[in-house]
N, C-alpha and C positions, 0 to 999 in steps of 0.2 A: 812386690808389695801389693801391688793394685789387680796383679795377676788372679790370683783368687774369689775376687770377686766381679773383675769382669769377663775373663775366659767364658762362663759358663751362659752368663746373658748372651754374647755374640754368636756362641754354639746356639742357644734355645733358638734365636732369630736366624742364624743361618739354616739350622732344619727346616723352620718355614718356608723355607726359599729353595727349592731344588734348582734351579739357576745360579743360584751364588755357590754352592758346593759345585755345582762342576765346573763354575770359573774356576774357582781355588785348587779343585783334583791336582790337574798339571802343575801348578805353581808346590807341587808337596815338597817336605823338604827345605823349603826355603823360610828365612826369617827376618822378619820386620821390625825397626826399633820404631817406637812413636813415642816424639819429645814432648810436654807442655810445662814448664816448669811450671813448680815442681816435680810434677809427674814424670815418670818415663816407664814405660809396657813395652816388653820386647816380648815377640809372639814369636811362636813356629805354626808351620803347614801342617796337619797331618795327609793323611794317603787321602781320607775321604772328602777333604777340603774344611774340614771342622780348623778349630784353632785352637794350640796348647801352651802352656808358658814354653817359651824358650831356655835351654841350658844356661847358667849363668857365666861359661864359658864363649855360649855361641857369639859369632861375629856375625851382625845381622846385613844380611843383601840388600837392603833398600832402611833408609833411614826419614822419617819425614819429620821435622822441626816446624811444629807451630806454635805461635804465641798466644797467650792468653787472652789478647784481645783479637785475633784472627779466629782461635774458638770461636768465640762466643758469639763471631760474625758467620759463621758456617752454621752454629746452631740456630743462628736466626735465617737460616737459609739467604744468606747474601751470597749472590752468585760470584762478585768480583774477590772475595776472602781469598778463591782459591788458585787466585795470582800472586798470593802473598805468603802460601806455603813452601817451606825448602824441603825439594827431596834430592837425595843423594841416594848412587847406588842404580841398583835394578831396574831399571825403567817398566819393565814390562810386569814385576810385582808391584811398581808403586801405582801405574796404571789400572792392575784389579784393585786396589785398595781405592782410589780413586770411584770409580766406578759400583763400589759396592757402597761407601758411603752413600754416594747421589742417588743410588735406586735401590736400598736395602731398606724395608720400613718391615718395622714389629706391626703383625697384625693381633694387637692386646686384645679386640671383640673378640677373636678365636680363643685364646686365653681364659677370658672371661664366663666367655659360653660352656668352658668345658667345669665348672665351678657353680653358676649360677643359672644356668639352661640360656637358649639361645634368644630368648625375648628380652627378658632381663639384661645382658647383655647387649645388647643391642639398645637397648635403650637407656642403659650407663656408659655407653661409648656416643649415641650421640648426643648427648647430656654432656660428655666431655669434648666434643667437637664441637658444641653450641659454646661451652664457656670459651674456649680455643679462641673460636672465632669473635666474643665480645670482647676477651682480654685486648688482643690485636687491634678491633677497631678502637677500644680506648685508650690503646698507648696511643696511637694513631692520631689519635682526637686530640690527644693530649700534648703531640710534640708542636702538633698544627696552632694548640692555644698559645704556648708559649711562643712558638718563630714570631704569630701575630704582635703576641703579648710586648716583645722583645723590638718588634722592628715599628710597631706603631705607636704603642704606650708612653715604651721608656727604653727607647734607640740602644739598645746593647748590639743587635745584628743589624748592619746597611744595608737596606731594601736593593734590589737589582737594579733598578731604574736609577738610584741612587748612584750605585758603584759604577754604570756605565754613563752617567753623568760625568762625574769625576773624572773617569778614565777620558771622556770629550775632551772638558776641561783642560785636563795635564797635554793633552794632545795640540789642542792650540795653541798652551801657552809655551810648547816645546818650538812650534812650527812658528810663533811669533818673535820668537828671541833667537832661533834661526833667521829671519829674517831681519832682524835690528842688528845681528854680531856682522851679517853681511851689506848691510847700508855702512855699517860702523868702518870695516876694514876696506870697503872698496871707495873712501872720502877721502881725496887727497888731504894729505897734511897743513895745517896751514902752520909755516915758522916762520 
C-alpha cells in the first residue's frame, strides 16, 4: 500500500548517497518488515543496494516494530527513541537500516538547483533552514513558558527544589518513627 509511493523517494535519496548503496550492495536479497501501526512497508534489497517492494509472499529477515509515538521521537531527532525500537531477526540488516536512518539526509538544494538554478536555490533552502531553525526555537520558548507558567503561576508541575524537599521530608519522617517504633518496643512493659 504505502510501497508505491515511498520506494521511489528512498531510491531518489539513496542515489545521492554512494555510501548508502554500497552498504546496502551486500545485504541484496534480503528483506525488511517496518511496523507503525497502522502502517506496515515490507522492502526488498536489490543487487545495486536500491530498494523494491517486497513479494507479498516474502518472509522478511529483520522486522523492526516502532510506535507511533517513538516515530515521532526519531523524527524529532531524540537520540534515546532508539532504545525503544523492537527489532527482530537479522541483526546485521537491521544495523544498515539503523545506520542509514542516522546519517542518510536528502540533499533537496541539489534538487532544487536542478529546477530553479543554483542561486535560487540556495537561497530557498536557506530560507527553509532559517524558518527550521525559528520554528525549533519557538517551540522551545514555548515549552519553557508553560513549565514556568505551570510550576510558578498555577502549580500543575512540582518545582525540583520542591520534590527534593519532600523527598527530605518523607525521609525524616521515615527515620523518626523508626526511631519512636524502637524507644516503643524496647520499654519494658509496665502490668
Amino acid at each position: 500500500m504505502l510501497e508505491p509511493l515511498v520506494v521511489p523517494s528512498i531510491n531518489h535519496v539513496l542515489r545521492g548517497s554512494s555510501w548508502a548503496l554500497e552498504r546496502l550492495a551486500p545485504l541484496a536479497g534480503k528483506t525488511v518488515r517496518f511496523e507503525c501501526v497502522p502502517f506496515i512497508l515490507v522492502l526488498a534489497i536489490g543487487e545495486g543496494g536500491e530498494v523494491a517492494p517486497a513479494a507479498s509472499d516474502a518472509a522478511p529477515d529483520a522486522t523492526i516494530h516502532v510506535t507511533p509515538g517513538v516515530m515521532l521521537r526519531l523524527v524529532a531527532a531524540d537520540e534515546t527513541a532508539w532504545n525503544e525500537i523492537d527489532v527482530t531477526g537479522d541483526t546485521e540488516l537491521a544495523t544498515a537500516v539503523n545506520q542509514l536512518w542516522r546519517n542518510l539526509r536528502w540533499d533537496f538544494e541539489e534538487d532544487l538547483a536542478r529546477v530553479f538554478g543554483d542561486i535560487a536555490a540556495h537561497r530557498i533552502a536557506e530560507t527553509g533552514r532559517t524558518l527550521q531553525r525559528w520554528g525549533a526555537q519557538s517551540a522551545d520558548n514555548l515549552a519553557r513558558s508553560l513549565a514556568e507558567y505551570w510550576t510558578e503561576e498555577d502549580p500543575l508541575i512540582a518545582r525540583r527544589r520542591d520534590i527534593e524537599q519532600f523527598n527530605t521530608d518523607v525521609d525524616r519522617l521515615r527515620d523518626d518513627v523508626a526511631r519512636l517504633q524502637k524507644r516503643l518496643t524496647s520499654r519494658p512493659s509496665a502490668s
